[in-house]
Every structure is written in C-alpha cells, then in structure tokens.
N, C-alpha and C positions, 0 to 999 in steps of 0.2 A: 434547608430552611435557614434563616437568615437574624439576627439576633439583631434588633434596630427600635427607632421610638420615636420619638417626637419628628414631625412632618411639619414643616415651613413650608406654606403651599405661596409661590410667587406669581406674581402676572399672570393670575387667573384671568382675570379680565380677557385676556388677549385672546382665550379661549372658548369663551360662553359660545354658545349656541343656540339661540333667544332662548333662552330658561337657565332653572336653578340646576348645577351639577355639583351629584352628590357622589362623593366615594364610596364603590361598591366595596361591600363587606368584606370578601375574599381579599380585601389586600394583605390582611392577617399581621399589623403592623407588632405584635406582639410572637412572632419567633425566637427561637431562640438555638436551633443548632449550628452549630459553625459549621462554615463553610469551607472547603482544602483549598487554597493558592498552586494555581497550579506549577506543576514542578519544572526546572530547568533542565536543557537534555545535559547528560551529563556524557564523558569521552567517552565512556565504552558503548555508548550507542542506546543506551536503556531510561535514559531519559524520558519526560512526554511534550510533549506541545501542544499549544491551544488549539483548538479545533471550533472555530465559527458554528454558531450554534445553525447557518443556513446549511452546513455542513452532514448535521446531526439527525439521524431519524429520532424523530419524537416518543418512539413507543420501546424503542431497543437501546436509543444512544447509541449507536454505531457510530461513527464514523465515515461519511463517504472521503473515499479517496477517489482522483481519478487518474491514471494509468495512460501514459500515451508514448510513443515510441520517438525520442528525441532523431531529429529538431524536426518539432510541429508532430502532425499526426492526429486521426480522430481520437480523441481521450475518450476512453470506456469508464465507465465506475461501477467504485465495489464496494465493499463493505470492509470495516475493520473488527466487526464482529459476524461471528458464526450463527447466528440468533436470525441470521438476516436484515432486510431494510427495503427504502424504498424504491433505492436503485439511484439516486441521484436528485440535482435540484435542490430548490429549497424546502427545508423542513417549513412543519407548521405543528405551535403549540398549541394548548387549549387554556381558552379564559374559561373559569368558571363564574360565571355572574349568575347572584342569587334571583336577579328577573330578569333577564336574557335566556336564562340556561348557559349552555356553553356554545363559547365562540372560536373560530380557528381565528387566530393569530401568530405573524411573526415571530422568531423563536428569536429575531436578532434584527438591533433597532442601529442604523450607519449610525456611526459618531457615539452612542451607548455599548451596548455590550447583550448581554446574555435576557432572557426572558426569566423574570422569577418572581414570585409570587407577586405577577401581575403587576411587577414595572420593567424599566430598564434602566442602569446605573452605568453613571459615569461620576470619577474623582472628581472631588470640587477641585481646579486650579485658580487662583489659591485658594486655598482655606478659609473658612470665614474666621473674622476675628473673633476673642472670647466672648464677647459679648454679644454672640449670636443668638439667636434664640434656640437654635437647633443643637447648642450645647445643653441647653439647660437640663439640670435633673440628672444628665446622663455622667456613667464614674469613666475614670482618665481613660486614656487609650478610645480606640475607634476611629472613625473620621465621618468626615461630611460627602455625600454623595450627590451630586445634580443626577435626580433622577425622573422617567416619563412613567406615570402612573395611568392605568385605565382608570375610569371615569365614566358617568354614566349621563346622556339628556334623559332630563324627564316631561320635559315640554318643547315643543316647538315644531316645526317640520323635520326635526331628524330623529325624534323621536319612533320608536324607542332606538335606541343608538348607542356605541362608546365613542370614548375620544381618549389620547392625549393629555393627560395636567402635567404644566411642567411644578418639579417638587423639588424638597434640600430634604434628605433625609441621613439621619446620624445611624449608623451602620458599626456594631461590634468589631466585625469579620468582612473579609473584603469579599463581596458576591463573587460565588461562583463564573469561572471562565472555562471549564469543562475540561477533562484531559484527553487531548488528543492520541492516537496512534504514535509510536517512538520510531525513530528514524528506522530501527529494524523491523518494525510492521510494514514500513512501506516497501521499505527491499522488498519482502515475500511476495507483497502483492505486488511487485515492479515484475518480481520472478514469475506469478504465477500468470502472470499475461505473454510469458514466453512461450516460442516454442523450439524445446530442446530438443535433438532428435539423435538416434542412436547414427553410425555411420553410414553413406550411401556406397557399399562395399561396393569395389572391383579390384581385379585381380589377372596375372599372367602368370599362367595362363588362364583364358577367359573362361567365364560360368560354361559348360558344356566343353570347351577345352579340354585337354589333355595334356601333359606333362608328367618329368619322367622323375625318378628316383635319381637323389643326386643333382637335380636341376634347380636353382632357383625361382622360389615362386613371389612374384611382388605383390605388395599388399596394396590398397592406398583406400580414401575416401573423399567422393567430392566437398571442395574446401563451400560450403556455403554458413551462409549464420545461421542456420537449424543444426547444420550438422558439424559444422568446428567454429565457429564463430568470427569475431565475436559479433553479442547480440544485446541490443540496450533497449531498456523502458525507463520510464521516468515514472516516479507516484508523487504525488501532488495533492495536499492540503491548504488551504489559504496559511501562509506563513512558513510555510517548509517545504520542501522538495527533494525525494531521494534519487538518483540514478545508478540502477543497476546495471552491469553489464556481465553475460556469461561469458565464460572463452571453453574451448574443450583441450583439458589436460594431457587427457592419454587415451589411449584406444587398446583394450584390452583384448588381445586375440587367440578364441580357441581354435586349435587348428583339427580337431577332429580326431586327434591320433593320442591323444593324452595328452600334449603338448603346449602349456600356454605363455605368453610374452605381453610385455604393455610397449607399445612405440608413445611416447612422448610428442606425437609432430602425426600429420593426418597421411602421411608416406608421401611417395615420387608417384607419379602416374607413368606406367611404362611406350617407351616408343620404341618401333621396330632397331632402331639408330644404336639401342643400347645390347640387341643381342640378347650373345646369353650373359650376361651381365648381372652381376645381385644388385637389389634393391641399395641404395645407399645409406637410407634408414631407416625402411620398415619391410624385411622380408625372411621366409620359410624354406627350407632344405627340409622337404624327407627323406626317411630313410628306407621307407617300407609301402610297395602298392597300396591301392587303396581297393582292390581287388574282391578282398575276401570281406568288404564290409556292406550293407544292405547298398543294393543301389550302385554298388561299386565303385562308390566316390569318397571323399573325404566330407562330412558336414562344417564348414568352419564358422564362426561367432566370435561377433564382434560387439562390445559392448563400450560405450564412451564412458568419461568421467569428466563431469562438467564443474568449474567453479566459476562463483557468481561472488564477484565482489561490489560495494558500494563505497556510494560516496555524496555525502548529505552536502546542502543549501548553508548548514551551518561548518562546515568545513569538515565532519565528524566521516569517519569511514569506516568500515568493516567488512567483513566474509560474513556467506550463509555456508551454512554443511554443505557438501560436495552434494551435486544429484549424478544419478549412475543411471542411464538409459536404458531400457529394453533390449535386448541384444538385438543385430542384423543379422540373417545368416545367410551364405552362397553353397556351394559345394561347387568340389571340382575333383577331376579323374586324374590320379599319378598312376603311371605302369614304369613296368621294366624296360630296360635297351635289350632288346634282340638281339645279340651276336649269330652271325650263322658263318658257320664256319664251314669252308670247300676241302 
C-alpha cells in the first residue's frame, strides 16, 4: 500500500469516451503503508533485482525465470518460488471495480512500472515546480509521479468499460518495483536444468574380463558434459542474467576390496599399445583374488564430485555447494598367476 494524496488529473480530454469518466473507488487514493525500494545486488551475490511484474505470477509472486543452455537454446521456465506459478508468460493482475466486478489486467504498463492500487507510476522528469498543485497540503519529502489510472465509461458505446487517465500524483514512498530472485537463485535454477551424471565407468581389464593380482587395472570414464563436463545454463530475468557452468572434480573410486582413492581427472582410456602398463593417472593394483567374494568379482563404485560455479550479467560471481552423484558401478574378476612347475 502506497502513502499518496492529492491527484492533478491532466489532458483528460484526450481521453473521453463519448461520456463523463469517473474514478473508480478502488483507487484508494488514502494509503498509507510504505512501500520497500528495491535492493541493490550486493558482491557476495545476496543481493535482489527487479523483477518485471510480466514476470510475476499474480497469486504466489514467484518469479518466472527462464533457463536456457548458452548460446541460444529453447528457454524453459521456472519458478523462483516453491509455492508454485503459472509456468511462464505474462502475469495478470486483478482490478477490482466496484460495477465491473473484477477485471484481469496487466500487472505491467511499457514506459510505467508495476500495477498498484490500480495505476501505474512513473517519476515526473522533472519535477514540477512548487507551485504545483500536486504539492499542495502535502509535508516535505515525496515526489511527484506521472501516473495511468483506471477509470471507468459510463456512457457511450464502450460502455460499461475502463480506460487509462493519464494523472500526477504526489506519492510518500516510491511504489513498489517487486524484488526479484538474487543472482544465487538463478545459479540453482541454471543448476537444476542440468544434467549431472555419476561416471560412464570402464575399465582394463574389461566388465566380464579378468585380471590378475599384481596386474594394473585402468580406471577411466567417458569425458561428455553429463558426466565430467563442463556443462552451462543460463537463468534469465528481464535485467539480469546468471551463467552457471558445472565441471567434474574428482571421481571417487571404491574398488570393492576395502579400498578407496579420488582421481582428480576422468582417467586415460586404455589401448592394447600401452601393455601392461599402469594407468598414468587413475589406476588400481590388487593384492588379493577376488575369488572368495559373491559372484567372484570385485563390485567397484564410482561416485563424482561436481562444482558448479557462476557468473552474473552484473559482473558478480560465486560457487554453489559441491553436488556428489549417484554412484556407477562395474565389477570385474582378479585371479592368481598359475605357476606350474615340471
């Protein structure tokens, strides 16, 4: 609610509609709660931004964002609240006129601003002088506002009908601009239209393979953007835009036997050329069959560790918490060398 008073109605004229237009009731020109400016993002990323009220679902204030995989791509949308929404588009508010009933209208007027008690505001540039009328009566501080008021025909063919008055109204508190989602909302939602995925294990020797005690076994995983990256979305509000991109850290490997290690790098993919050769930097020595365990293999598990950093429209950057995958898992058979001795 909106703390405001005295209404300079201008170049009515230009507006009639063959008949007399009279101001519906509902404009409530006697509010009085202030209204919050919205905030600046600030460096650590916690800041908010405006958020266009075509933005805005009407019933929850959500926030639509929309989500699309740079450069170009079909943008999906979401919501910035858990409440749900309408999925995207433009909102619509409600008029309430006391002989219409209620009317859906725009929640956001090009060249004004936000929908609220039934106008829409824009700063006078300039200011009128003091001897405006739209000062009068009212104590220091405030300003003057060009604003579009509903309005009602009561005669003519457009009857029954609103419209449009262009007004000057003197305003406490600078209406409402809504606060949008912060550059770290959009991360998540950039994050949560990924898809992060645990490794595409393989291994030498191969799944149903065999290998022996003592033998090198190479680990690797295919390098794609689900499964080591990197992989980028963009989230997107009129006025800001964030771009996340995941990459994959490390790859955490059980090896089945008690045994576990992180490789930092998605391994070497083995080729016959390398022998018996160990992995260069991600590979397993055991020490003991795998013989006496169900199945007679080794189970191994691999789990990733994904970071996801951003980096805002306003130059602002940051990390999300690490996400850890699902584990992959393969198995494979180790035995002993056979000496036989004559």
């Amino acid at each position: 609610m909106l703390s405001r008073s005295r209404v300079a109605v201008s170049a009515v004229a230009s507006v009639l509609v063959a008949g007399v237009l009279v101001l519906i009731a509902s404009l409530g020109l006697m509010g009085s709660a202030a209204a919050s400016p919205t905030s600046t993002p600030s460096a650590s990323g916690t800041g908010t931004v405006s958020c266009p009220p075509q933005d805005i679902d009407p019933r929850t204030r959500a926030c639509h964002i929309k989500v699309t995989s740079p450069p170009g791509g079909q943008p999906s949308s979401t919501s910035s609240s858990s409440k749900g929404g309408s999925g995207g588009g433009a909102s619509q508010c409600i008029l309430n006129d006391p002989i219409l009933g209620q009317k859906i209208v725009d929640c956001h007027l090009d060249g004004f601003g936000w929908y609220e008690n039934n106008c829409y505001y824009r700063l006078s540039n300039p200011q009128p002088p003091p001897s405006d009328t739209v000062w009068a009566g009212e104590p220091p501080g405030g300003a003057a506002y060009d604003a579009r008021c509903f309005g009602e025909t009561r005669f003519g063919p457009s009857w029954p009908g609103t419209l449009l008055l262009p007004m000057k109204i003197w305003l406490q508190n600078p209406p409402p601009t809504g606060n949008g989602p912060t550059p770290t909302d959009l991360a998540k939602q950039a994050q949560a239209e990924m898809t992060l995925n645990g490794p595409t294990i393989s291994t030498a020797p191969t799944t149903g393979g065999s290998g022996l005690v003592g033998m090198p076994v190479w680990l690797w995983t295919a390098q794609t953007p689900q499964t080591w990256g990197p992989q980028s979305k963009t989230a997107t509000v009129p006025g800001l835009s964030v771009t996340a991109t995941a990459t994959a850290k490390s790859i955490t490997w059980d090896m089945g036997d008690g045994h576990q290690f992180s490789c930092a790098n998605p391994g070497t993919a083995y080729a016959p050329s390398y022998g018996s050769a160990a992995s260069p930097n991600c590979g397993y020595t055991y020490t003991q069959p795998s013989g006496g365990n169900p199945g007679g293999d080794y189970k191994i598990t691999a789990t990733t560790i994904w970071q996801v950093s951003w980096v805002a429209s306003t130059g602002q950057t940051g990390t999300l918490p690490p996400v850890t995958t699902p584990p992959s898992t393969t198995t494979v058979k180790i035995g002993e060398l056979q000496v036989v001795n004559h």
